[in-house]
C-alpha positions, 0 to 999 in steps of 0.5 A: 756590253755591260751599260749604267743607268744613272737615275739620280736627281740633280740640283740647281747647283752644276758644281754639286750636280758634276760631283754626281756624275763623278760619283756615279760614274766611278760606281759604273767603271767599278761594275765593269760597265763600258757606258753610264748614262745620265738623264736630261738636265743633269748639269741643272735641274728644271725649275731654275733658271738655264740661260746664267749657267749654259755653256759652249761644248768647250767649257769648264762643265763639260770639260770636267765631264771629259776628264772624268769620262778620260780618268776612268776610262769610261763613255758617259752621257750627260744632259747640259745646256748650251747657249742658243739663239735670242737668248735661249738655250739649247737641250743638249746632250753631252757624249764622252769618253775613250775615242768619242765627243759628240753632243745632240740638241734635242730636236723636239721641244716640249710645249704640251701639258700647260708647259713652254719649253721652247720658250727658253730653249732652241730645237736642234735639227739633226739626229745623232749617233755614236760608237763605243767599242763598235756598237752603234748607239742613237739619241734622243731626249724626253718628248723625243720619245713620242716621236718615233721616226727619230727612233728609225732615223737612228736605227736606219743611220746603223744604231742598235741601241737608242738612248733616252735621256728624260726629266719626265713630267709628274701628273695622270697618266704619265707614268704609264705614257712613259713606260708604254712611249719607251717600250713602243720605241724599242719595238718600231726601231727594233733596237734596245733602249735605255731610257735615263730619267730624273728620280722623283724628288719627292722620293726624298723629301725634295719640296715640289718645283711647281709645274717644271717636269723634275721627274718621275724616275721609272728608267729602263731597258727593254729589248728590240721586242719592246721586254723590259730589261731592268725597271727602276722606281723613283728614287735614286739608283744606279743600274746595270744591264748586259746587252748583247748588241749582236742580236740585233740581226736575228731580231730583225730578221724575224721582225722587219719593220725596217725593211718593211715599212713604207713612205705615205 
């Protein structure tokens, strides 16, 4: 199957933030891709304030993603947020398209590097996955990624491929973090992974957020054998990948971790 990666840098403005997921996701349908997926934050970058624009799963912003995802007739993956509990929000991410609604609420909350996410955002409990056109896909966001029995968990529940979707946080070291965290998942769940990130502001001519993770850009795919796929830079960009989800049973026949891991 033919899959997009959307690297692109959203705004504090979800009217201007939807019109890139449109224009992105009309790019991908053009390509011939079956899936565009988008980084966390789409709806609203970090930086700005998230509990004056969270909705339910049923309002206008995700209902427009719908519309576009039904329109084109494509899946599309997209980070907003919902309302949670005491006034916080909930990280989510928004899955649509032919046959499919779904949402995850990131599950691991990013209070680490001097930042608080859960602060401001309530953690989801329970891991997702979801089908297009019979391919079994999990998902996760950002500081998930260090987490690996989600990726399992996922793998486990019959996912082939495991999506990550990000605004990775700038600083040392965190570039090769992100590259070697996103590989060493593909290889512990023997499933390919698509990790979705937010380019690097910076990249063009963006003035720097303070300390709220923006991005870094940096998105791939790697292979079930943790090989990377497609790499992309820091700016904006939109990428496609052919994968062959069939393979996923020849690779773990060779590589069982799977079926040979234990319980401590």
């Amino acid at each position: 199957m033919r899959l997009a990666v959307a690297q692109i840098i959203s705004s504090a403005d979800p009217a201007g933030n939807l019109e890139l997921i449109r224009e992105y996701a009309t790019r991908a349908k053009a390509a011939g891709a079956e899936l565009v997926v988008f980084p966390e934050a789409a709806m609203r970058a970090f930086g700005n304030t998230l509990a004056d624009i969270a909705e339910p799963l049923d309002g206008p912003w995700a209902t427009a993603v719908r519309g576009i995802a039904k329109e084109l007739g494509i899946a599309v993956v997209a980070g907003m947020f919902t309302p949670g509990e005491g006034g916080r929000v909930r990280n989510t991410l928004l899955v649509t398209g032919p046959g499919i609604d779904t949402s995850y609420d990131k599950i691991h909350l990013f209070d680490a590097f001097g930042f608080a996410e859960s602060d401001s955002v309530d953690a989801g409990t329970s891991p997702v996955t979801f089908e297009v056109n019979g391919t079994v896909m999990g998902l996760a966001t950002c500081y998930d990624v260090r987490f690996p029995a989600l990726f399992t968990a996922n793998a486990r529940a019959g996912a082939q491929i495991n999506i990550v979707c990000a605004s990775w946080g700038a600083g040392e070291g965190k570039a090769d973090q992100w590259d070697l965290l996103v590989r060493a998942r593909a290889v512990d769940s023997t499933t390919f992974v698509v990790a979705c990130g937010q380019g690097d502001p910076a990249s063009i001519g963006l003035p720097s957020a303070g300390s709220a993770p923006t991005g870094i850009g940096h998105s791939a795919v790697v292979s079930p054998l943790g090989s990377p796929l497609v790499t992309l830079g820091r700016e904006p960009e939109l990428a496609l990948v052919d994968i062959d989800p069939g393979a996923i049973t020849e690779i773990r026949g060779k590589l069982p971790v799977l079926a040979n891991a234990r319980s401590f």
